[in-house]
SEDRENDREN-95422 format. One line per 2 residues: number of its first residue (from 0); their letters; for each residue x, y, z of C-alpha. Coordinates in steps of 0.5 Angstrom, whole numbers, padded with zeros to 4 digits. Example, Ala and Ser with C-alpha at 12.3 -4.5 7.8 and 13.67 -1.06 7.14 Angstrom:
0> as> 0025/-0009/0016  0027/-0002/0014;
% end
This chain:
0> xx> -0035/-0066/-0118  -0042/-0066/-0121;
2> xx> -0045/-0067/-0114  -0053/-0066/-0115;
4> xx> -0058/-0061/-0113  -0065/-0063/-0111;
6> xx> -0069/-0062/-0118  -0076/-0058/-0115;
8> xx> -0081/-0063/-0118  -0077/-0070/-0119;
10> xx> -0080/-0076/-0117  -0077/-0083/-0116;
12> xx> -0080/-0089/-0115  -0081/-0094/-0110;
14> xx> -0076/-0098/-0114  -0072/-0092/-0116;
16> xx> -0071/-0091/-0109  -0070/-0096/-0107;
18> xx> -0064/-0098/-0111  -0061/-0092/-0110;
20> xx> -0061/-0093/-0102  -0059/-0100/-0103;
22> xx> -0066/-0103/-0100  -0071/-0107/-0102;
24> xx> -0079/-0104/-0104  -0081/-0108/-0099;
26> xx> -0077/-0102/-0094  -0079/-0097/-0097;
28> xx> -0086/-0098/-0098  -0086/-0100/-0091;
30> xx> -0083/-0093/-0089  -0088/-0090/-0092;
32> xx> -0093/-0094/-0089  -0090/-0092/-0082;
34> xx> -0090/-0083/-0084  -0083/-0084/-0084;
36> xx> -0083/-0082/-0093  -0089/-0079/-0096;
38> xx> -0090/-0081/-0102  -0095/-0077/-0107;
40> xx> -0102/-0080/-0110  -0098/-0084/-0116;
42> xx> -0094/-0087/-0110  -0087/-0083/-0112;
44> xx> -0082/-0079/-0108  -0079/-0074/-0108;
46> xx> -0071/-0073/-0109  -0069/-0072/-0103;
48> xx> -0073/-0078/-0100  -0066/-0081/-0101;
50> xx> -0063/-0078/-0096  -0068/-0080/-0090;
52> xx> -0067/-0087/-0092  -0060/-0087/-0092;
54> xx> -0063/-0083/-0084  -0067/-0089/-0082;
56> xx> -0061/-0094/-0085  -0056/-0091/-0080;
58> xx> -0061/-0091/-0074  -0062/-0098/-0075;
60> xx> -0055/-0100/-0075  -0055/-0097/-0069;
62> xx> -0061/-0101/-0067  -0067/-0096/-0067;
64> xx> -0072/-0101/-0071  -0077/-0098/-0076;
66> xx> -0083/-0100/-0071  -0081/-0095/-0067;
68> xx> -0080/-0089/-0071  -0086/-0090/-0074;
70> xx> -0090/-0090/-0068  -0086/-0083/-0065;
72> xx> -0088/-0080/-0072  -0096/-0083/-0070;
74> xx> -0095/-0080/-0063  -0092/-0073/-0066;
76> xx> -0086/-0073/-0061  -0081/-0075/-0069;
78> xx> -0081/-0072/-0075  -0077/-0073/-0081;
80> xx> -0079/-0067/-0085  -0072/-0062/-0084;
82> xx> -0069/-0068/-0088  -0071/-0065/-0094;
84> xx> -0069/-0059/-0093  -0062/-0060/-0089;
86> xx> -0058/-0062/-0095  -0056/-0058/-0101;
88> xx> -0054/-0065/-0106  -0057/-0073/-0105;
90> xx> -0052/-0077/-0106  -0055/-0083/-0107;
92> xx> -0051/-0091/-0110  -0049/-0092/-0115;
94> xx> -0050/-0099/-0118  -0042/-0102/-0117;
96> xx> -0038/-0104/-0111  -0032/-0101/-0109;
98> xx> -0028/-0107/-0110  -0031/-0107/-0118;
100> xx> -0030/-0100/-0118  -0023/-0100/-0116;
102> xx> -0022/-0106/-0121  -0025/-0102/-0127;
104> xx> -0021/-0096/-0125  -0015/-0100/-0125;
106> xx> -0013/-0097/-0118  -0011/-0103/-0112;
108> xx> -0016/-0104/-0107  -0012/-0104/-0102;
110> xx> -0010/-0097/-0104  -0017/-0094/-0104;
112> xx> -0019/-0097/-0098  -0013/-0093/-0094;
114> xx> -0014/-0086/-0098  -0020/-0086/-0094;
116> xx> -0017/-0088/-0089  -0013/-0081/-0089;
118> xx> -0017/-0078/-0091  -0021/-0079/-0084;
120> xx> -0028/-0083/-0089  -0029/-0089/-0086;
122> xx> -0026/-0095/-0090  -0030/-0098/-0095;
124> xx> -0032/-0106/-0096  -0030/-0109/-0103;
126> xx> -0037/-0111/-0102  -0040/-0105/-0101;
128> xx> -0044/-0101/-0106  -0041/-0094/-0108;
130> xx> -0043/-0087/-0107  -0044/-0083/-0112;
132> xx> -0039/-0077/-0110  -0035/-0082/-0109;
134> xx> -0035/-0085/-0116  -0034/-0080/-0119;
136> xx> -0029/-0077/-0113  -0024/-0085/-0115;
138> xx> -0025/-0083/-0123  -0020/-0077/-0121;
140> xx> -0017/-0080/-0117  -0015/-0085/-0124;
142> xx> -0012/-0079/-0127  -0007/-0077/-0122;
144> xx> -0004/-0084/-0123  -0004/-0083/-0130;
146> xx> -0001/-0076/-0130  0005/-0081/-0125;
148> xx> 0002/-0079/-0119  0005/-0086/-0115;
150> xx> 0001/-0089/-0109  0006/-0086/-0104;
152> xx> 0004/-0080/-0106  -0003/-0080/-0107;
154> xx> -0002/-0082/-0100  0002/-0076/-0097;
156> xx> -0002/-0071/-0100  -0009/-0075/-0098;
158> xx> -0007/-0074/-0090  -0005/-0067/-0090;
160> xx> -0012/-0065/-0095  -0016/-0070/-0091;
162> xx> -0014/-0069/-0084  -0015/-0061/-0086;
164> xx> -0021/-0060/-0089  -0024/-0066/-0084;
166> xx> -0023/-0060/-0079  -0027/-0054/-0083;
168> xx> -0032/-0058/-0084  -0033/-0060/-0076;
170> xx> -0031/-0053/-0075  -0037/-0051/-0079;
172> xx> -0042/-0055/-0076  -0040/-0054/-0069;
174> xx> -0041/-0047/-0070  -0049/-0047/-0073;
176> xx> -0049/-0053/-0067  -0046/-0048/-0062;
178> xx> -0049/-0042/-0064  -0055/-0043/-0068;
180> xx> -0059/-0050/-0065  -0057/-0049/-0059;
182> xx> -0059/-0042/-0057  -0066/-0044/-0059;
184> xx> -0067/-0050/-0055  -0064/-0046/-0050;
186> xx> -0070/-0041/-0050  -0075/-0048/-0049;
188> xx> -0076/-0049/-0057  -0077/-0057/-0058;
190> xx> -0072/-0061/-0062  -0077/-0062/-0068;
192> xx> -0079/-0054/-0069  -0071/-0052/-0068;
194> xx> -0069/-0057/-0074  -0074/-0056/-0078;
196> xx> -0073/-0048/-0077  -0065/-0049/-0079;
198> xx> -0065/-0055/-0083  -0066/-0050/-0090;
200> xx> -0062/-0044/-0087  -0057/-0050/-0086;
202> xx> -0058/-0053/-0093  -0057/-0046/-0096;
204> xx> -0051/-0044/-0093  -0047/-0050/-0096;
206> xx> -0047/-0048/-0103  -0044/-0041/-0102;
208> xx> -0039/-0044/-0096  -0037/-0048/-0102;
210> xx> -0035/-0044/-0106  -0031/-0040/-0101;
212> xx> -0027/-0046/-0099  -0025/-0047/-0107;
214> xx> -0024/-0040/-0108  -0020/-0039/-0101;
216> xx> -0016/-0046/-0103  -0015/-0044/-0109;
218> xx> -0012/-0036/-0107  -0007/-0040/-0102;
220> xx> -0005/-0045/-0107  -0003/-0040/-0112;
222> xx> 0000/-0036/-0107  0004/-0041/-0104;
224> xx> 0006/-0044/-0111  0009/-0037/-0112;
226> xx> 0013/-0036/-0105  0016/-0043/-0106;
228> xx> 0017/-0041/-0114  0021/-0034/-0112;
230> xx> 0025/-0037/-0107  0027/-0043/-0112;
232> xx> 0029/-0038/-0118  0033/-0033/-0112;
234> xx> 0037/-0039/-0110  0039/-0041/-0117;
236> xx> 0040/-0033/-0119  0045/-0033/-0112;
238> xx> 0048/-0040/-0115  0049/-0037/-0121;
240> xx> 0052/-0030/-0118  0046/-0026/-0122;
242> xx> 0044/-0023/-0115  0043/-0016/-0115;
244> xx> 0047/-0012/-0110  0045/-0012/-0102;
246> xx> 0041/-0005/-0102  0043/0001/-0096;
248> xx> 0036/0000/-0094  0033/-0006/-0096;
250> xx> 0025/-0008/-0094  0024/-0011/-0088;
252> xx> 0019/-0016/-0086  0016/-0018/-0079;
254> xx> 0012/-0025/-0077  0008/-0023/-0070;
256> xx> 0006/-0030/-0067  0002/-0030/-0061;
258> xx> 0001/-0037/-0059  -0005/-0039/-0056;
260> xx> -0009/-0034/-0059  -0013/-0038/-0063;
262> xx> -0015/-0043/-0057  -0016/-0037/-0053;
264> xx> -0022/-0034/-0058  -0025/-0040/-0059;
266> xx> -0026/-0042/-0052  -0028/-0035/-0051;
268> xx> -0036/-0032/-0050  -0039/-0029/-0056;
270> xx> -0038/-0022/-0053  -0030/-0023/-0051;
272> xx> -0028/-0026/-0057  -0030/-0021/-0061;
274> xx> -0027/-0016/-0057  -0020/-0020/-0056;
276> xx> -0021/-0020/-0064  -0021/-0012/-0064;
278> xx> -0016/-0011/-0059  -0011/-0016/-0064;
280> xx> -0014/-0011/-0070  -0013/-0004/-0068;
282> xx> -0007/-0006/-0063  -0002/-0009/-0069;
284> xx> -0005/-0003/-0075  -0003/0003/-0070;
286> xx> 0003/-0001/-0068  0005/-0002/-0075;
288> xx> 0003/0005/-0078  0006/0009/-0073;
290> xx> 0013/0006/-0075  0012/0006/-0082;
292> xx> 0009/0000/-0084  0003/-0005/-0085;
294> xx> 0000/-0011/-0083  -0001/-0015/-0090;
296> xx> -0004/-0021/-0087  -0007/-0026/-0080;
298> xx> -0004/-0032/-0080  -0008/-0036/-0075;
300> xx> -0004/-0033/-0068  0000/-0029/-0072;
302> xx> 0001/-0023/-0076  0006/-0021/-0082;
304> xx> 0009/-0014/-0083  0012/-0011/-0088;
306> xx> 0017/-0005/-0087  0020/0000/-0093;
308> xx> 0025/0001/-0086  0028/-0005/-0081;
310> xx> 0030/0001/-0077  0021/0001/-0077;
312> xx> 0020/-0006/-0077  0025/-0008/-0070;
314> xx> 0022/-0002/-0067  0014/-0004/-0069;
316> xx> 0017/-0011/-0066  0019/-0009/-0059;
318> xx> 0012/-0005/-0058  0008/-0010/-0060;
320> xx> 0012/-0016/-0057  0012/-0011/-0049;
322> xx> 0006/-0008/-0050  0001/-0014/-0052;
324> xx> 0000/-0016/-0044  -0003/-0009/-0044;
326> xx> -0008/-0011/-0049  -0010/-0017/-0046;
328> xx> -0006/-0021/-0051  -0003/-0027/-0050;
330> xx> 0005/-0026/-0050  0008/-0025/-0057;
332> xx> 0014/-0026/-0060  0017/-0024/-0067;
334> xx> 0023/-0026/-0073  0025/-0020/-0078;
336> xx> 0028/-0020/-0084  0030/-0015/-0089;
338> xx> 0032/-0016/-0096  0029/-0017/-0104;
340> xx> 0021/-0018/-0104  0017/-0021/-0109;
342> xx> 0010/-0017/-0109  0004/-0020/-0112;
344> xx> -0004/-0019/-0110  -0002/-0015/-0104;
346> xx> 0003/-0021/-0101  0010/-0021/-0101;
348> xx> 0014/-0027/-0104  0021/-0030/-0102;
350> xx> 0028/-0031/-0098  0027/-0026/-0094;
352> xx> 0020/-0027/-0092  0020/-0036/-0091;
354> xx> 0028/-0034/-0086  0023/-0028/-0082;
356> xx> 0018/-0033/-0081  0023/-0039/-0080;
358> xx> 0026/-0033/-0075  0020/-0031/-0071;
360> xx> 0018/-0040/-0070  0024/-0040/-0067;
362> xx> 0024/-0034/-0062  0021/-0034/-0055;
364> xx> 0016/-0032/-0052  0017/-0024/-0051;
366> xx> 0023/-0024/-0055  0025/-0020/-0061;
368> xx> 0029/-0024/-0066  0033/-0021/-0071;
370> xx> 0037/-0023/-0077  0044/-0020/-0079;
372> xx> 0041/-0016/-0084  0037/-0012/-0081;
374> xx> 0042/-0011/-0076  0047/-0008/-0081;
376> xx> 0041/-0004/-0084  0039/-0001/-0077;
378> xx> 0047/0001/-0074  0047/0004/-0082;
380> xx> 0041/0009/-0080  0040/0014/-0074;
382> xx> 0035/0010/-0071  0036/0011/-0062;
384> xx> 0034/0006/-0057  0036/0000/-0060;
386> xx> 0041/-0005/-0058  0042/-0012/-0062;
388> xx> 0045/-0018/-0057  0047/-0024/-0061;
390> xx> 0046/-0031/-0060  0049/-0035/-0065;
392> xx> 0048/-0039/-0071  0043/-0042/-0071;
394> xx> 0040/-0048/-0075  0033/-0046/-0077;
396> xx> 0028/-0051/-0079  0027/-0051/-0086;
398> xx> 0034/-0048/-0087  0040/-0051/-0091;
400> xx> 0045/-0046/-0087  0047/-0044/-0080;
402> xx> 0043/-0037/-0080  0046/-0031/-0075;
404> xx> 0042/-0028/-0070  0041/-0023/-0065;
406> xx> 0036/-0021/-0060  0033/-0014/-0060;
408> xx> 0033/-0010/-0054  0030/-0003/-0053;
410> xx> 0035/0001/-0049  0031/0007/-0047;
% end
C-alpha cells in the first residue's frame, strides 16, 4: 500500500487543503487565523497540515469549538505543532465516496460496510468521503473476489486479521504511553513539552515497527503454510502406505505451557517483568541442555522443545513441570510427542509437532502428558525414575481419532 511519507519542502494550498480534509477554505483560513495552522508567506501549508485539520475536525465533533482552540493557542496553554511530527504517513480524502467506491470496485456496500466492521474501523457511510489508504486498501480487497475469494470468506478472515492486529497496535501505543509519556509527566513535564519531545520519536518508530510487522507476519505465515503443508502430505503418504517405518528411537518434541504467564509480566513493574522473563529464559535452556535437548521457540505462555531423545524429552518435562514454583513461575504443563519431523529455518514441522501441541493444551496444570509413542520409545531405553500411568483415548481438538495418553510420573 502506497501510503505517503511527508515530502520535506511540499505545499498545499488553502483550497488543496481544504479538499483534501473535506472543509471548506473558509475553515482553513480561519484556523490559520486562530494559530491552529501556520501557513508560509505565500499562504501555503505544509503537507502535514492535513493531519492537524482532520485533529481540529475530530475535537469539533466531540464539541470542542474553534474559538476555544484559538484562544488556548493565544494563552499558550495549546499547541498543535507535535502534530507535524507524530505521524509518519498523511492520509488525506480522496475525492469518491464510499458507496461510489464500492459501485466502481463492483464489491456490495453492504459487504465494505461490515469488513470494517471486523476488522474493529468504524463502519462507513455511503455518503462519506474515503480516505486515501483505504482506497487503495478496498481496490484489493477487488483482487481477492476476483481471484474467487467469496464474501464469507472475506469475512472470516477479516475477523481474525482485524481483531489481531487491531491488538498490536493498541499494545504499541499503550507501551509508549505507559513507558514513555507517562513518566515524563510524572516528573512535572507539562502536556505540550512531553508531546512535543516524543511526537517525532514516535513518528520514527512507525516505519521500522512497519517493516518488522510485514516481515514478522510474513516469517509465521510461511511457516504455518509449512506445518499444515507437512502434515498434509504425512496423511497422504500414511494413506498410501508409503510411510517409513517407525524409528527405535524417534525425535521428541515437547510444548511447555505456563498459563497466565503472559498476563503476569504485563501487569508486572518494569523491574519483575524482566526478571520474570529471565528466570523463564535461563529456566527452561538449563532444563532443556542437561536432558539433551533445545528449546527451539516462545510461544506467548509457553515453550516448544525439541529432543533427539523422548527418554530426554519425559525427564526435561517432569523438571520443568515440578520445579517452575521454584522459579516463581506460574504452574506449568506439558504434552510429548515423538516421531518424524520436518526441519526448516531451525523450526520443526509436522504430525508429530501439531499432536504434542494438541497433548500439551489438553493437559492439566503440573501434569506430564505423554502419547503412546514416546511411551514405547522410553520402556525400550534404559531411562530409570519414570512411570507412565495411562488415561485413555482421548479426543484432541483438531484430531480425527482417539489419541492415547499417559500421564508421567518421577518415581525416584
Amino acid at each position: 500500500m502506497k501510503l505517503r511519507p511527508p515530502a520535506p519542502g511540499e505545499r498545499l494550498s488553502a483550497a488543496t487543503l481544504a479538499g483534501r480534509t473535506n472543509t471548506s477554505v473558509e475553515q482553513v483560513n480561519k484556523l490559520a487565523e486562530l494559530g491552529v495552522l501556520e501557513p508560509a508567506t505565500d499562504a501555503t501549508f505544509p503537507l502535514t497540515a492535513i493531519h492537524k485539520v482532520r485533529f481540529v475536525t475530530a475535537l469539533e465533533e466531540e464539541g470542542v469549538s474553534v474559538e476555544e482552540l484559538g484562544r488556548g493557542v493565544a494563552e499558550g496553554k495549546l499547541s498543535f505543532a507535535f502534530v507535524d511530527g507524530l505521524l509518519a504517513h498523511v492520509v488525506g480524502l480522496s475525492e469518491k465516496t464510499h458507496g461510489a467506491l464500492a459501485a466502481e470496485l463492483g464489491l456490495p456496500f453492504a459487504l465494505i460496510e461490515e469488513l470494517y466492521v471486523t476488522w474493529g474501523l468504524p463502519a462507513p457511510r455511503p455518503d462519506e468521503r474515503v480516505r486515501e489508504d483505504d482506497a487503495e486498501a478496498l481496490a484489493l480487497l477487488r483482487d481477492l473476489d476476483s481471484a474467487g475469494f467469496g464474501s464469507e470468506t472475506l469475512l472470516a478472515g477479516s475477523r481474525y486479521f482485524g481483531e489481531n492486529l487491531r491488538r498490536v497496535a493498541e499494545s504499541q501505543v499503550s507501551f509508549i504511553r505507559r513507558d514513555m509519556i507517562d513518566p515524563l509527566l510524572e516528573r512535572g513535564m507539562a502536556v505540550r513539552a512531553a508531546l512535543s519531545v516524543l511526537a517525532p520519536i514516535v513518528r520514527d518508530l512507525q516505519r521500522p515497527s512497519e517493516g518488522l510487522v510485514r516481515w514478522l507476519h510474513r516469517r509465521h505465515f510461511e511457516n504455518y503454510c509449512v506445518q499444515e503443508s507437512v502434515q498434509l502430505l504425512e496423511e497422504a503418504l500414511e494413506e498410501a502406505g508409503l510411510m517409513p517405518a517407525r524409528q527405535a528411537h524417534p525425535p521428541a518434541i515437547v510444548f511447555l505451557d505456563l498459563s497466565g504467564f503472559t498476563r503476569r509480566t504485563e501487569e508486572a513493574g518494569d523491574e519483575d517483568a524482566a526478571e520474570l522473563a529471565a528466570s523463564l529464559g535461563g529456566f527452561v535452556l538449563l532444563a532443556a541442555h542437561r536432558h539433551g535437548g533445545r528449546p527451539v521457540k516462545l510461544l506467548g505462555d509457553g515453550v516448544m522443545f525439541h529432543f533427539p531423545e523422548p527418554s530426554g524429552a519425559v525427564l526435561c518435562g517432569l523438571e520443568l513441570v515440578g520445579s517452575a514454583p521454584e522459579h516463581d513461575l506460574p504452574p506449568a504443563r506439558a504434552g510429548a510427542n515423538a516421531g518424524p519431523l520436518v526441519r526448516r529455518d531451525g523450526d520443526f514441522f509436522g504430525r508429530t509437532v501439531n499432536v504434542a501441541a494438541r497433548i500439551a493444551d489438553y493437559a492439566r496444570p503440573n501434569e506430564v502428558l505423554v502419547s503412546e509413542t514416546v511411551v514405547e520409545a522410553v520402556q525400550a531405553s534404559t531411562t530409570n525414575g519414570v512411570r507412565f500411568d495411562p488415561i485413555g483415548d482421548i479426543s484432541l481438538r483438531g484430531l480425527p481419532e482417539p489419541t492415547p495418553l499417559y500421564r508421567a510420573l518421577a518415581t525416584s
